[in-house]
Every structure is written in C-alpha cells, then in structure tokens.
N, C-alpha and C positions, 0 to 999 in steps of 0.2 A: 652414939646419939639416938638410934630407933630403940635400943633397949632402954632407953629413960623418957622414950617419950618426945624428946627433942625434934625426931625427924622421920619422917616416914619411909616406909621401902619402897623404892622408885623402882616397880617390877619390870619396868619398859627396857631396863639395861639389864637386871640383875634379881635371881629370887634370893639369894644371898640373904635378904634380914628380914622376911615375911615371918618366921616363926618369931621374932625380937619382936616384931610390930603386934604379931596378934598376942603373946605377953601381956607388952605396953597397953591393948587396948583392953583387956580384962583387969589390967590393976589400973585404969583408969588415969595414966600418968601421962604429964606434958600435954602436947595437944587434944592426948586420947580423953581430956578432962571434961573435956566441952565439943560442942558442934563446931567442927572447924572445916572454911572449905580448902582440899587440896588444891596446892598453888597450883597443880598444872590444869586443873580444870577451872581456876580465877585467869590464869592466863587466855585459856583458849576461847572464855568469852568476851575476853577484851579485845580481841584479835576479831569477833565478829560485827 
C-alpha cells in the first residue's frame, strides 16, 4: 500500500517502508498527489 501511494510509513513503529514512500512521493502517486495532512498529525489536533 505505501508503494502505491495508498498509505504512508508510520516511522513511529517501523522504517520498514520509508524508501516505498519516498518512491511514492517522486512519482507523485496516491496521497503523494496532492497536499494531504497526515492522519496522525489531524488526530493530534483534535485532541487539543
């Protein structure tokens, strides 16, 4: 799913798919398409 764009590397558990994601973000694919914000930083302002 981060090699297509679908999801990003959650480096907080794991760098496991950081080289997938930054792939993903040079070919501009799935989220990498547009300005999108990471859920965990949408979460962590709803929480304030």
């Amino acid at each position: 799913m981060v090699s297509a764009g679908m999801a990003w590397a959650f480096v907080r558990y794991s760098r496991d798919y950081v080289e997938d994601e930054r792939k993903a973000k040079e070919a501009k694919l799935g989220v990498h398409a547009h300005d999108c914000e990471l859920p965990w930083e949408w979460r962590a302002q709803q929480r304030q």
